[in-house]
N, C-alpha and C positions, 0 to 999 in steps of 0.2 A: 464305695465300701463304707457300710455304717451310718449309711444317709439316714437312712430310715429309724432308727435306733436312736440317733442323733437329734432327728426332731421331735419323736418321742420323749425323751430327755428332757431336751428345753420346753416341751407344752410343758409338760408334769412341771420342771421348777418352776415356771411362769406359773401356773395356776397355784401353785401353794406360795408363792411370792418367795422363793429361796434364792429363783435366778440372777438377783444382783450384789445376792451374800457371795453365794458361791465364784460371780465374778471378782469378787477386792476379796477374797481370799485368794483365790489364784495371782491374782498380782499381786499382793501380800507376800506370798511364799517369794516368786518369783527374785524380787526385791531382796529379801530375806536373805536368798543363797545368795544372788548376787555379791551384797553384804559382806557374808561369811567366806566367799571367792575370795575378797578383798584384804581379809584377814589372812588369807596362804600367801598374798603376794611379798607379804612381810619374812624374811628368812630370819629374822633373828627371834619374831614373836613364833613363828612356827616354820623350823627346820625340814618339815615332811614336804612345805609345798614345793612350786616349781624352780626348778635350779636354770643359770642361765637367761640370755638374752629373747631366745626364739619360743622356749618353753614359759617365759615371763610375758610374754607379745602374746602367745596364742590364748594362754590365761585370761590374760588383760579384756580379751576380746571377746572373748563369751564372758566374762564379770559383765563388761558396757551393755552387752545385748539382753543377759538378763534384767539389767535395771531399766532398759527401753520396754525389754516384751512388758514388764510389769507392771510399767506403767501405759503400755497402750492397754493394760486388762481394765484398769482403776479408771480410765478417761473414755475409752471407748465403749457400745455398746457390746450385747452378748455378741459375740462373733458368729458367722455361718460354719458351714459343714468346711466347706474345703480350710477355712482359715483354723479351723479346729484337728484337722490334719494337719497343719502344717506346724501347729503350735505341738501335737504330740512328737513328730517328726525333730523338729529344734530341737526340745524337750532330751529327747533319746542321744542325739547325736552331742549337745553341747555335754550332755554328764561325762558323756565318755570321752570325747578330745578331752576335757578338763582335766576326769580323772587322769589321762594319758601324761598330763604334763607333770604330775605329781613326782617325789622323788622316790620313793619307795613304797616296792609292791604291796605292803599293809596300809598304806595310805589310797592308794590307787581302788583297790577293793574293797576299801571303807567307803569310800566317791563312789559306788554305784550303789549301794544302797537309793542316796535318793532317787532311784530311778520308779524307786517304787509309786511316788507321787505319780507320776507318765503313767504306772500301772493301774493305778486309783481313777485317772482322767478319762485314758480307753476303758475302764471298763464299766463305770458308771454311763457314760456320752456317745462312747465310739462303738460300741457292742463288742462281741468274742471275737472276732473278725480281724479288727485291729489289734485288739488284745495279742492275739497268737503272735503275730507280726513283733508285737513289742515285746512279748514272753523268749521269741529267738533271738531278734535282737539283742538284749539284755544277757540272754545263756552265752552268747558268741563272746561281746564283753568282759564278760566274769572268766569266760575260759581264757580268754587272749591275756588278761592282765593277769593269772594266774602262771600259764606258760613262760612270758616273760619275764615274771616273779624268778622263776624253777630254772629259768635256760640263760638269763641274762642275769640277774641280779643274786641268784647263788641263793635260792630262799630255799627254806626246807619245806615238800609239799604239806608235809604233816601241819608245823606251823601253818603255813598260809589255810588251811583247812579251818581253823577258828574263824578264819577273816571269808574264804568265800563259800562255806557252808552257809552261816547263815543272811551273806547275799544274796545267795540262791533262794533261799524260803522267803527271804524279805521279799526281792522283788519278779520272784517269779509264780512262784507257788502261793505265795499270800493272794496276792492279783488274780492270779487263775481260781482258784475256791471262791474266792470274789467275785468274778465274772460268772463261775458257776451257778451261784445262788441268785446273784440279779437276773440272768439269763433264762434261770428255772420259774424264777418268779414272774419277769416280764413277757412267760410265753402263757404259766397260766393264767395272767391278767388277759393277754390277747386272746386265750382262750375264751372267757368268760364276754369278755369286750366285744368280740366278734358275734356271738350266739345274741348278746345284747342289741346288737348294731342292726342285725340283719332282719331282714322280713322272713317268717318264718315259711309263707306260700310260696315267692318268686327267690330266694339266696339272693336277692338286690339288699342296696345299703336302703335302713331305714331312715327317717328324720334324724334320730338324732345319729346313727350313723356318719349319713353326709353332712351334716357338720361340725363332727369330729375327721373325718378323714380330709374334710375340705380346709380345716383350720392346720392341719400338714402339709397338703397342697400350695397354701398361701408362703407357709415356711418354707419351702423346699423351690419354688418359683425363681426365674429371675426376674432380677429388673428389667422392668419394660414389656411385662408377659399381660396377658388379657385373662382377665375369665371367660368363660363363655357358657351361658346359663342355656338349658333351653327345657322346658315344660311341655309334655306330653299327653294331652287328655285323651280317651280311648269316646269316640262319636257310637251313642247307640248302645254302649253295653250293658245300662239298664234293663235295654229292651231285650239285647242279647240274652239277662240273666233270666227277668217273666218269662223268655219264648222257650229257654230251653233249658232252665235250671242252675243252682249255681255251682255244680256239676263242671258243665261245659264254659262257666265263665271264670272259674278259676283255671282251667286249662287253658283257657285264650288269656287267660293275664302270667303264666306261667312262659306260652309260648312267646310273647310278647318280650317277656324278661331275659326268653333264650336269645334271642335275635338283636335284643340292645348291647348282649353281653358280648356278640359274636362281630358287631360292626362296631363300637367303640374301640379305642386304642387302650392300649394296659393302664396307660397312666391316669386315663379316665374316671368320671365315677358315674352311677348308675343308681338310682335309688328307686325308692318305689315309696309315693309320700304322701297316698293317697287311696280310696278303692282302687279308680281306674287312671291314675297320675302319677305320669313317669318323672324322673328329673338325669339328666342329664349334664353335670359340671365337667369340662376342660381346659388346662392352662394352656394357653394357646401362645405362640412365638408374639403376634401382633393381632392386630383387628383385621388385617387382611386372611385369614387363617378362619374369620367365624362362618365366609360364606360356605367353605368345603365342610367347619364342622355342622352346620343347619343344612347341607344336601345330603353328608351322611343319616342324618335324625331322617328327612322328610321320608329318604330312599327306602326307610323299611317298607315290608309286606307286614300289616299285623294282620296277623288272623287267627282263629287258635287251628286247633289239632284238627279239625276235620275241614279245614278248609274255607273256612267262612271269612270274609274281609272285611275290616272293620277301618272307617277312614278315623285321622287323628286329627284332633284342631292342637297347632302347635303353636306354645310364645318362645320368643327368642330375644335376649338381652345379653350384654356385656357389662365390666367393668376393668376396668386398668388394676391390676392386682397392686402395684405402686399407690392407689387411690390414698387420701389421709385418714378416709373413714371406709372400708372396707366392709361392708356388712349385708351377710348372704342373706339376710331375713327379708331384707330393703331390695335385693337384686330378687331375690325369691317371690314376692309381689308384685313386681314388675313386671317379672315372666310369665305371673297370673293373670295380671293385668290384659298382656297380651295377647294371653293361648284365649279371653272369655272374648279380644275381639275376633278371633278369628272365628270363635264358636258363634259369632251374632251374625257373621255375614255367610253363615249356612256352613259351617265346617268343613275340615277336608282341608284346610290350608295353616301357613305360616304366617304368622306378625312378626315384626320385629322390631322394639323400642330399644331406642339410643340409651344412653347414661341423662340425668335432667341436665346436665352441665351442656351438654351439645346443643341443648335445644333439641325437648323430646320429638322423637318423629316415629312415626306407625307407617308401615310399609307392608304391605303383603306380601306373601311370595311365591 
């Protein structure tokens, strides 16, 4: 939930170069409250905090954890998707034990206020998705410590009403308008992004397309995954276009485009990077995984709409997505490399070059 959204995010800060402000900010804060935690544990500089030995322990304990989380933000790299869940997750949970241990229900519903920060975090990084999830969270909060206020501690609702009115707007409603607007905006970017991306004959990704989709790909990847490249030239469609028009050669690069889109897996990409040049990128588990992705590619039928078959000279390349220098332009040449020896030894077939580290090899298939 929110993967996607989430590597979106960190390309956009990485390309405007914000993404390691916005990290020693976050630990900044984090630090910060921690800090200010440390200042309630004092009962004589402030009265409101936690009373007690178990409510003093449990305090204590999120104060330590925030000053660890913020400082693995300051020392570590950008985190991935899941560690970024689980930092909104802490985030949510330690405000509120926190606020719990507080001594009185105006102090307790001052303490979720900063939830709003967690609201600022999903909704920027994590999309509306999480949002929601933290939006309830947070209302359930705000109601519990207000009940408790009313049923336990003798508070009058009216009074407590200055205090979780406007927690309510702070950290739920301010976030949600929030996530509103980024939401609205980030769909008409994807709007414009997409129409840009795409080929406007085949709905395949264009150039620069696939490698913007492919630079999320990379993000979104585990360790230890493979790329796996493979280039698709169409044998003959020159001739295809003299003999019958380019009528019927757009329809055979259309049908072409149906068929890649129909054997590929979703998480695939599919491009179109050329007249008659396909590409096909997948993150694959291992390199044992690229022989079934290059039998899926070989196994199409291309032919267009009336029937006609067209044999494909295909290259086929990998790299270790872990690689130090990862760079599709470099794997992308390779695969060119490849698909022109198949084209030399009369078409109709597979190549397939190693990474240069292995010691290049060309194998037919």
């Amino acid at each position: 939930m929110g993967g996607r959204e989430f590597a979106i995010a960190t390309a956009v800060l990485r390309a405007t170069g914000f993404l390691g402000r916005i990290r020693i900010l976050i630990g900044v804060l984090c630090i910060s409250l921690g800090l200010l935690s440390a200042i309630e544990q004092f009962h004589m500089v402030q009265p409101l905090g936690p009373h007690g030995i178990p409510a003093r322990a449990i305090h204590l304990g999120i104060l330590v954890s925030a000053l660890i989380i913020g400082i693995l933000w300051l020392v570590r790299p950008w985190p991935n998707h899941r560690w970024a869940i689980a930092f909104a997750v802490w985030g949510d949970v330690a405000l509120a034990v926190s606020g719990a241990t507080l001594a009185v229900p105006e102090a307790r519903l001052s303490a979720t206020v900063y939830m709003c920060l967690i609201g600022a975090f999903t909704a920027v990084l994590l999309g509306y998705r999480v949002l929601f999830l933290h939006c309830g969270f947070a209302m359930a909060t705000i109601a519990a410590f207000t009940w408790i206020g009313v049923t336990h501690d003798g508070a009058d609702l009216a009074e407590l009403s200055l205090f979780f009115l406007p927690a309510l707007a702070t950290v739920v409603v301010m976030p949600a308008v929030a996530a509103m607007i980024i939401e609205g905006t980030r769909r008409g970017l994807s709007a414009t992004a997409y129409a840009a991306n795409r080929d406007p004959l085949t709905g395949l990704l264009n150039r620069r397309g696939l490698f913007t989709e492919a630079g999320l790909m990379f993000a979104r990847s585990p360790r230890g995954a493979v790329l796996g490249v493979v280039l698709i030239d169409l044998d003959g469609f020159k001739k295809l276009n003299d003999d019958h028009g380019h009528g019927r050669g757009d329809a055979t690069l259309q049908a072409v485009a149906e068929q890649l889109t129909k054997t590929i897996r979703t998480r695939d990409l599919a491009a179109r990077v050329g007249g008659d040049e396909f590409v096909l990128v997948a993150a694959l588990l291992d390199a044992h995984e690229l022989d079934s992705f290059v039998r899926r590619a070989q196994s199409l039928m291309l032919c267009d709409q009336a029937g006609l078959a067209l044999q494909s000279s295909v290259g086929v390349t990998w790299e270790p997505i872990g690689a130090a220098e990862l760079n599709l332009d470099a794997i992308l040449q390779r695969a060119d490399e490849a698909m022109y020896q198949a084209k030399r030894v009369g078409g109709g077939k597979a190549m397939v070059v190693e990474p240069p580290y292995t010691g290049e090899n060309q194998a037919a298939m």
